[in-house]
GUDRENTOR-543538 format. One record per residue (C-alpha): residue in three letters; y, z, x. Coordinates in steps of 0.5 Angstrom, whole numbers, padded with zeros to 4 digits, always signed. Last residue first. Example, Ala and Ser with C-alpha at 12.3 -4.5 7.8 and 13.67 -1.06 7.14 Angstrom:
<rs>
ser-0002+0014+0027ala-0009+0016+0025
</rs>
This chain:
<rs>
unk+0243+0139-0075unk+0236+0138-0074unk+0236+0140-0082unk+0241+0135-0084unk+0237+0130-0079unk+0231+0131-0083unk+0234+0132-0089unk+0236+0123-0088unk+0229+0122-0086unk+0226+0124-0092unk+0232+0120-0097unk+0230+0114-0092unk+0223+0114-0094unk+0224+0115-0101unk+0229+0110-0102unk+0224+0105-0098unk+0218+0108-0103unk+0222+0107-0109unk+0224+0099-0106unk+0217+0097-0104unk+0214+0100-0112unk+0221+0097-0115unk+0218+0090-0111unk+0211+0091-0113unk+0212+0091-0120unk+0216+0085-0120unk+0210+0082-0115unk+0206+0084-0122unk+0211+0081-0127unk+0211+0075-0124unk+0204+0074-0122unk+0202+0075-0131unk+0207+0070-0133unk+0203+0065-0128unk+0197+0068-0131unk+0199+0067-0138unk+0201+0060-0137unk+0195+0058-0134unk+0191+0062-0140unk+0194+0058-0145unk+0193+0051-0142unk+0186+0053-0141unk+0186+0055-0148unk+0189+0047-0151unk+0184+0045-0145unk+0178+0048-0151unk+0181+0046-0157unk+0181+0039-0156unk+0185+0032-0154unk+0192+0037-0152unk+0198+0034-0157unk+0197+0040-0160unk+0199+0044-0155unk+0206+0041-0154unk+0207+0042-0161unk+0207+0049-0161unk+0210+0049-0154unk+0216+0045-0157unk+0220+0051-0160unk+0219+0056-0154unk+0219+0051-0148unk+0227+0050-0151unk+0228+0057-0153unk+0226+0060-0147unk+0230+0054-0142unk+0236+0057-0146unk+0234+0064-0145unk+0234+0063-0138unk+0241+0061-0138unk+0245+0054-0138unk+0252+0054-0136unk+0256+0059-0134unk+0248+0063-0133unk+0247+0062-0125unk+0254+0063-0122unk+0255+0070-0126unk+0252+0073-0121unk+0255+0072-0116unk+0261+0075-0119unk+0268+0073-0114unk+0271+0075-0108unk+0276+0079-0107unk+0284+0078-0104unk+0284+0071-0103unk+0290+0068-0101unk+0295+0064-0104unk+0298+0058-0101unk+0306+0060-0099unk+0313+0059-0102unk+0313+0065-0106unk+0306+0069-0104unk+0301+0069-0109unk+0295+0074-0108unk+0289+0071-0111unk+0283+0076-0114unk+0276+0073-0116unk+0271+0076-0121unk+0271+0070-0125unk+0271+0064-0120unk+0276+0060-0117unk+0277+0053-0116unk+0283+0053-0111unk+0287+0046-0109unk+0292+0048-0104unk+0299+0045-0103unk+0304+0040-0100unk+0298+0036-0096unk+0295+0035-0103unk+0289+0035-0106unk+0289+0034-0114unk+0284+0028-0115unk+0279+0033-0111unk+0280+0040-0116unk+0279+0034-0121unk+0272+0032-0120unk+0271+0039-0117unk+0273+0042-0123unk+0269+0037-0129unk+0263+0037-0124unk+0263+0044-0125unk+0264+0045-0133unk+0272+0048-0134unk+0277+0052-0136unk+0281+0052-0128unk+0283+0048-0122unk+0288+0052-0119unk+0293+0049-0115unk+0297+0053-0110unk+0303+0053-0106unk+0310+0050-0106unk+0308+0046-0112unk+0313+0039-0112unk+0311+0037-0117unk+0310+0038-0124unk+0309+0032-0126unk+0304+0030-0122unk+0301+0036-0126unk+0301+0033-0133unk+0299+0024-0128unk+0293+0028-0127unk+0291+0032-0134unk+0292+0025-0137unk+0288+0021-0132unk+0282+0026-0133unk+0282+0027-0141unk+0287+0031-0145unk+0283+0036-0149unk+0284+0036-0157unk+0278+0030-0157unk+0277+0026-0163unk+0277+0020-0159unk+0270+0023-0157unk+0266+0019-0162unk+0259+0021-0162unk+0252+0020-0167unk+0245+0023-0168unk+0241+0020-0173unk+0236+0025-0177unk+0229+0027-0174unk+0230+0033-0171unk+0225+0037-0171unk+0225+0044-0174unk+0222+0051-0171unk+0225+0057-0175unk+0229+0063-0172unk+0236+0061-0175unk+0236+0054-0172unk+0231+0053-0167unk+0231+0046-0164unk+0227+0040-0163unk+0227+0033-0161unk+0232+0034-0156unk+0237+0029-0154unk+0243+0031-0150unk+0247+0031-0156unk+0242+0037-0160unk+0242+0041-0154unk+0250+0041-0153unk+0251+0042-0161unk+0246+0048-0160unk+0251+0051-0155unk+0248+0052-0147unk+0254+0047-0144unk+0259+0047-0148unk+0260+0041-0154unk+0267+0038-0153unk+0268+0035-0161unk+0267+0029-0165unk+0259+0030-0167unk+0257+0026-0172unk+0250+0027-0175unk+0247+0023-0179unk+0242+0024-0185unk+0236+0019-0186unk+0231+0021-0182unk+0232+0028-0185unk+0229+0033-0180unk+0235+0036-0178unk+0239+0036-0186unk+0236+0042-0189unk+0237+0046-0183unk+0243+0043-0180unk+0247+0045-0186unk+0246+0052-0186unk+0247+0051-0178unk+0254+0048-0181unk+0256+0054-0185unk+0258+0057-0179unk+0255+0059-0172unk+0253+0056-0164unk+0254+0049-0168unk+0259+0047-0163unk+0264+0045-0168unk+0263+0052-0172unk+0264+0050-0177unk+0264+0044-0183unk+0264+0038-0185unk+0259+0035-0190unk+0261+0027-0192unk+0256+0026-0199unk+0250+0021-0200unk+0245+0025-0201unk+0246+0033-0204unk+0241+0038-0207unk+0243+0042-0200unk+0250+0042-0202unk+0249+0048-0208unk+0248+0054-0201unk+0256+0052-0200unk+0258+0053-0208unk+0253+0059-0208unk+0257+0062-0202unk+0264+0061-0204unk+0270+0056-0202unk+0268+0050-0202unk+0275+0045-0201unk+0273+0037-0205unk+0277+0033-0201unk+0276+0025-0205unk+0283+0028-0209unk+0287+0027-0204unk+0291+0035-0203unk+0290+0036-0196unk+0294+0028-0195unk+0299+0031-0201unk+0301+0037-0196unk+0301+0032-0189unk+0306+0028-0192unk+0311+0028-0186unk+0306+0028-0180unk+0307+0027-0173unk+0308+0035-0174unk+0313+0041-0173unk+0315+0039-0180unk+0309+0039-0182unk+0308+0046-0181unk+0307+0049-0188unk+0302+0043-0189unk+0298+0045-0183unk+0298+0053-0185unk+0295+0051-0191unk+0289+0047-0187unk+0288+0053-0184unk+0287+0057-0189unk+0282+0051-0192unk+0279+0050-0184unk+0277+0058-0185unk+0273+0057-0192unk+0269+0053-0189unk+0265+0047-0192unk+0270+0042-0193unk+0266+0036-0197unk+0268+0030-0197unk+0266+0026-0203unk+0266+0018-0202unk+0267+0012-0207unk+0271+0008-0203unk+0272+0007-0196unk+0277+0001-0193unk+0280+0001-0199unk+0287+0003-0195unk+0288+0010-0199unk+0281+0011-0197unk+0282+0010-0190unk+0289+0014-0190unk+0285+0020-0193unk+0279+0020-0189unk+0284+0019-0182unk+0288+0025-0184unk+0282+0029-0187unk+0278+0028-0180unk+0286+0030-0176unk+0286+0036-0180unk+0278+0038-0178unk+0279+0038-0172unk+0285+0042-0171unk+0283+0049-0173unk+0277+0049-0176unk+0273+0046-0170unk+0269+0040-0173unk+0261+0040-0174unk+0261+0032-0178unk+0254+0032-0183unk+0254+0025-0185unk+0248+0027-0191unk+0243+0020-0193unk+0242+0014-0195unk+0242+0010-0189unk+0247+0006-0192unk+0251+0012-0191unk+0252+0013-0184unk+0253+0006-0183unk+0259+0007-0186unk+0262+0013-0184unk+0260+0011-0177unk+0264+0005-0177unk+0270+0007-0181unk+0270+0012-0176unk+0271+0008-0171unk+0277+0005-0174unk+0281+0010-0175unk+0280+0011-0168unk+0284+0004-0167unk+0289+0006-0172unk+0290+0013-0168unk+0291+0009-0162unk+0285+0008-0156unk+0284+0010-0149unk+0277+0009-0146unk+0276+0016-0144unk+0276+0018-0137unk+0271+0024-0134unk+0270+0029-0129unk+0276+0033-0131unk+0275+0033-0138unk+0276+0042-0140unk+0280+0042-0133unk+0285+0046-0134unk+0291+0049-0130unk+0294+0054-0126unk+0300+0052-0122unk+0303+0056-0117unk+0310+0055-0113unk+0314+0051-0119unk+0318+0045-0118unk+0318+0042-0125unk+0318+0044-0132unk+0312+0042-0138unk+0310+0039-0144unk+0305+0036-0147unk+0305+0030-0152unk+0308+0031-0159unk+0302+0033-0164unk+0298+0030-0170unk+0295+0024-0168unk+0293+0025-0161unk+0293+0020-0157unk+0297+0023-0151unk+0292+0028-0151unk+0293+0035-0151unk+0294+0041-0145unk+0289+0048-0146unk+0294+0053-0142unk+0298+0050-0137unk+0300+0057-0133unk+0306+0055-0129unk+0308+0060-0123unk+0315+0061-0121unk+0315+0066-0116unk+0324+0069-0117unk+0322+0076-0118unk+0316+0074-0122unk+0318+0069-0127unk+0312+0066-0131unk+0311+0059-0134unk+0307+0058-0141unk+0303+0052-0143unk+0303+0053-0150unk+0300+0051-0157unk+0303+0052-0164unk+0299+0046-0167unk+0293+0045-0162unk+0293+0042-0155unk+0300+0038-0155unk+0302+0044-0150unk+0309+0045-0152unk+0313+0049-0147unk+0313+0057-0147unk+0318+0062-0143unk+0317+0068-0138unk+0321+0073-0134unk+0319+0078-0129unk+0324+0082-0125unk+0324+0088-0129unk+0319+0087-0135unk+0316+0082-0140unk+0323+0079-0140unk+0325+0073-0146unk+0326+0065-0145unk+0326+0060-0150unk+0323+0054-0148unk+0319+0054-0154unk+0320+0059-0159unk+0317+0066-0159unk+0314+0071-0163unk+0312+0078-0162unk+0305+0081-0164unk+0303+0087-0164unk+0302+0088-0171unk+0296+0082-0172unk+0292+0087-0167unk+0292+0093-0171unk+0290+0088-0177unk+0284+0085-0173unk+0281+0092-0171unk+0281+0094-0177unk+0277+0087-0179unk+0272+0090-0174unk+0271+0089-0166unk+0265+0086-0162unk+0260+0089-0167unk+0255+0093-0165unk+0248+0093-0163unk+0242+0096-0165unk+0238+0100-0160unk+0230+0096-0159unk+0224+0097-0163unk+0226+0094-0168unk+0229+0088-0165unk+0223+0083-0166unk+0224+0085-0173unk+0230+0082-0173unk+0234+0087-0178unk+0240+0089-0173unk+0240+0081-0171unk+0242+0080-0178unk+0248+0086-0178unk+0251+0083-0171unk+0252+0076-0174unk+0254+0079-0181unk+0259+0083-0176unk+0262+0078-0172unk+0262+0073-0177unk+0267+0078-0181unk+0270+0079-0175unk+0272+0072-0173unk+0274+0070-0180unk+0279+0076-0179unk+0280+0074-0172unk+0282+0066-0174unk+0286+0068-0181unk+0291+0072-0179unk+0291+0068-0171unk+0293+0061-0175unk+0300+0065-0177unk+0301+0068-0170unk+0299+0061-0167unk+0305+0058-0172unk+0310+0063-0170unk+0309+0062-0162unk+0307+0067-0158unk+0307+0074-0155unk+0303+0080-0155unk+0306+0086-0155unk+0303+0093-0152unk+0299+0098-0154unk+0292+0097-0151unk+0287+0102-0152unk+0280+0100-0152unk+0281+0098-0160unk+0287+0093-0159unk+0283+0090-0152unk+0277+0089-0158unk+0282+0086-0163unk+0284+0081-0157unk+0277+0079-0156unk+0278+0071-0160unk+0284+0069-0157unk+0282+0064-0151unk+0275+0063-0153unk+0278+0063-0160unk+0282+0057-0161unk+0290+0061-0162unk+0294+0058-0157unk+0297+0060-0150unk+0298+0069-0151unk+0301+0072-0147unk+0299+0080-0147unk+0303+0085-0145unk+0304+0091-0141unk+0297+0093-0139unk+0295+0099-0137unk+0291+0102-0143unk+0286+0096-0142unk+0285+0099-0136unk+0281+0092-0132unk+0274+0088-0131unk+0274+0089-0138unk+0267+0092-0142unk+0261+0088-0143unk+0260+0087-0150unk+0263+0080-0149unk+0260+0078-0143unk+0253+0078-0147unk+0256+0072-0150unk+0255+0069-0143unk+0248+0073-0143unk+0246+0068-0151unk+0248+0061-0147unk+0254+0058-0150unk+0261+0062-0151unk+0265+0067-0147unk+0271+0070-0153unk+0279+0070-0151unk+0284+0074-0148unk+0290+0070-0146unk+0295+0070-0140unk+0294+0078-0138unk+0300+0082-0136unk+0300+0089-0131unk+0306+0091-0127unk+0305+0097-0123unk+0306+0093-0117unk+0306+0086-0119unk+0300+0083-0123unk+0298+0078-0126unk+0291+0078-0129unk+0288+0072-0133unk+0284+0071-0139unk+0280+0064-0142unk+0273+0066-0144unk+0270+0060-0145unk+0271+0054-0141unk+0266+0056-0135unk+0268+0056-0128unk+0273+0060-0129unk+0275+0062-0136unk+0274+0069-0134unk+0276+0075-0131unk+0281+0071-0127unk+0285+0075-0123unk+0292+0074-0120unk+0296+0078-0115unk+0304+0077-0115unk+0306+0081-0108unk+0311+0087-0108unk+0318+0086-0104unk+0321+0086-0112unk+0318+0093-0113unk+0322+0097-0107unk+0329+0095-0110unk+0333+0089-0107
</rs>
């Protein structure tokens, strides 16, 4: 047996724990380096800033990637792992190679618009401009180092580590992949589908694993099961009260996936009669792409007819800007459009012109992170900014969550059960907190341990054994997974006009001011005085230290 096959598996999670954004994982075996996804941090503005920050491990080092599907927050950094040095392959199915095209060159693009406007703030002028996450260039020289792989197909990453991938039911292409390291079976779920899916077949897996990795996305919740012809039926209802108020239904759908499954279910409703006279309007020229790549993979698909569906005539695609801009003039019209958390997009145009119209309607049919707009606007607030302006949010919110791609608390359950026995750990990841230690609990089991892991910690994986913590994980990090700082600042910021105005007269409305002023001013004072305490500490103890030095 050689030297390398005594080395203990480590895993570290960079990301994807504690939050559901952020998915990657490093294994580890001697000099072997892998990593099981790479993707985007999304929500509040400093998980984002995440992103600008520089991996937690050498590029350059890695042997190869893994990649689960292509949704961003799993895939969306691997152009700026290609840029910092990384060479190796990637591995995947056919269809995420095909989606990955479209989705890294849509996300560099945003990218750099995004970073472009923020460089011209004028609050920013003082401040060093920021960088783009990666460029389109970036983008090409990772599309090269893909390496496709069919499910339940097994190829070797290095001398006595294996892999394979299992359908996942989660988006098309997706896996969960099962890692062989001299003999440890371990099982990364990835992102795992519902059974009520209406595209994909049911997830998949092996049994009789030593370490399970899985995801919690819906962990604290069960969804009132429904078919796909009750789910139809729902939408029915909101499409139709939507427009009897008169107005725009804005629908904010992922590009991928959700969006096939609303002109599945739209295209069966009208050819059925129960909805008429409507015009829906495609408003992301990524859902268009990959709409397209929907319609050449109809065969792996629930679906034998999906090219004619995307076709229906009712389905009006928007391309350019001009067009895009032309739908504000519109009443009465069906709008999807990205992103699906309202965090970028077409949609936020959208929302500007339609937010304070009490006759528009808002539709979400997606996960809404903790931190996104999407998130604040659910959760009922009465104002928002968007695009740096103030509006109110007078329009009718509504939500239907048999659209989810996510496998709920019961589904998720009765996929591990299946995977019994696991001879060591269960890790509960990709998920909120209550989603985790809901499901983390609904896991225990005397034949192994649960572990929620935080980003930053490392695990060693015995074979046959529970994994032992090697270091633990970012404290910092704990306070800004969900919500940070500049959430609550936006929140006071966009209502605090409106706020002081509902004070009986100009004077309180100045003394409310002058309050708030001196607690600011208290703050930054006892700051001042914490750096001055800590520089004559550093001070003292360098004095004391040259006086030892010199006694010596």
């Amino acid at each position: 047996m050689s030297s390398s096959s005594l080395t203990e598996a480590t895993l570290a999670f960079h990301g994807g724990a504690g939050t559901v954004t952020g998915s990657c994982y490093e294994l580890r075996r001697g000099k072997v380096a892998l990593l099981v996804d790479c993707g985007l941090f999304q929500g509040p503005r400093s998980l984002e800033a995440l992103n600008y920050s520089g991996f937690d491990f050498e590029p350059r080092d890695l042997d190869a990637v893994m990649l689960t599907h292509a949704h961003l927050d799993h895939s969306g950094l691997l152009p700026r792992l290609t840029a910092q040095g990384f060479s190796g392959p990637v591995w995947c199915t056919a269809a995420t190679a095909e989606l990955l095209g479209p989705m890294l060159r849509d996300s560099a693009r945003l990218n750099e618009q995004d970073t472009a406007r923020r460089n011209r703030r004028r609050d920013r002028a003082d401040e060093p401009p920021i960088e783009p996450l990666y460029t389109i260039d970036d983008v090409e020289a990772l599309l090269r180092q893909l390496r496709l792989v069919k499910f339940g197909e097994d190829f070797t990453l290095a001398d006595g580590v294996s892999a394979r991938f299992w359908n996942a039911g989660h988006v098309l292409g997706s896996a969960s992949i099962e890692v062989c390291v001299d003999g440890n079976r371990l099982l990364f779920s990835g992102d795992l589908g519902s059974r009520s899916a209406g595209l994909l077949h049911d997830p998949e897996g092996p049994a009789a694993i030593d370490h399970l990795i899985i995801e919690a996305t819906y962990g604290d919740r069960d969804r009132v099961p429904v078919t796909v012809t009750q789910r139809q039926a729902l939408l029915e209802a909101e499409v139709k009260a939507a427009l009897s108020r008169g107005g725009n239904l804005l629908i904010p759908a992922f590009a991928l996936e959700r969006t096939q499954e609303l002109l599945l279910d739209l295209a069966t409703l009208i050819n059925a009669g129960r909805l008429q006279h409507l015009g829906v309007f495609i408003d992301s020229p990524l859902a268009t792409k990959i709409t397209s790549v929907f319609a050449r993979h109809a065969h792996e698909l629930d679906g034998t007819s999906l090219g004619e569906i995307f076709r229906h005539p009712s389905f009006h695609y928007v391309d350019d800007v001009q067009q895009s801009r032309a739908l504000a003039s519109l009443s009465g019209a069906v709008i999807i459009a990205g992103s699906g958390m309202c965090e970028g997009g077409r949609m936020r145009h959208h929302l500007l012109n339609n937010l304070a119209r009490t006759d528009a309607t808002l539709l979400f049919v997606g996960y809404q992170a903790a931190g996104t707009l999407g998130r604040t606007i659910l959760e009922g607030a009465r104002r928002v900014r968007v695009f740096g302006e103030d509006v109110a949010v007078r329009l009718t919110v509504r939500e239907i969550d048999s659209y989810s791609a996510h496998a709920d608390r019961g589904e998720l359950i009765a996929w591990a059960k299946a995977r019994q026995p696991v001879a060591g750990s269960v890790f509960v990841t990709h998920g909120e907190p209550s989603a985790l230690s809901t499901l983390g609990d609904a896991l225990q089991s005397p034949d192994n341990s649960v572990i929620v892991p935080e980003i930053g910690e490392v695990y060693a994986l015995p074979r046959q054994g529970q994994a032992r913590r090697l270091r633990t994980g970012r404290a910092d990090l704990r306070e800004i997974v969900s919500r940070d700082w500049q959430n609550d600042y936006a929140d006071l910021a966009v209502n605090l006009k409106h706020e002081l105005a509902q004070i009986s007269d100009e004077r309180r409305r100045r003394e409310a001011l002058a309050r708030m002023r001196e607690v600011l001013d208290s703050y930054r004072d006892s700051e001042a005085r914490t750096h001055q305490r800590r520089g004559s500490e550093h001070q003292h103890g360098s004095r004391r230290e040259n006086k030892r030095h010199a006694a010596r």
